[in-house]
C-alpha angles and dihedrals in degrees: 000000000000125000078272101229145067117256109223107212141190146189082269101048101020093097088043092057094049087042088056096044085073094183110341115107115252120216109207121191113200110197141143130241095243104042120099113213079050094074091042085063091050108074087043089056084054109049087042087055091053098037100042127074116192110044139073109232110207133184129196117177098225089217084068110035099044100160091047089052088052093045094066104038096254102173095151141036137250085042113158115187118190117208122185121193087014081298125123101240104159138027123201128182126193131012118325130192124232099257083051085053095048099045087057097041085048093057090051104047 
């Protein structure tokens, strides 16, 4: 079982999250409150976040958090970056489903 829920971050908590993960891999989802593809993401973040032990599941809105956004090159939404060890390791652009999700989290344990 997973830590069960989905961290909100932002340009002030966001190194402190990544401080906290150690070693596992974080998943951050970087969205926005009105895009749609956006909310289809959602209920798969938070099921992830319930079924799957190993991994730290993050959101920033990107309307908030603009420099965060830019700092990592976010020029899409839905656009989920995983980082392992505070370190960008994988980019991915557009909904994904959970196995998807799974499968990347699983390369980078």
């Amino acid at each position: 079982m997973g830590l069960g829920k989905v961290i909100t971050a932002n340009e002030n908590s966001f190194e402190t999250v990544l401080e906290k993960a150690g070693s596992k891999p974080v998943l951050v989802d970087f969205f926005a409150e009105w895009c749609g593809p956006c909310k289809m993401q959602e209920p798969i973040l938070d099921k992830l976040s319930k079924d799957y032990d190993g991994a730290v599941i993050v959101k920033i809105n990107v309307d908030e958090n603009q420099s965060l956004a830019a700092k990592f090159r976010v020029r899409s939404i839905p656009t989920m970056i995983i980082f392992k060890n505070g370190k960008e390791v994988e980019t991915m652009h557009g909904v994904k489903t959970q196995s998807q999700l799974e499968d990347k989290l699983n390369s980078h344990k």
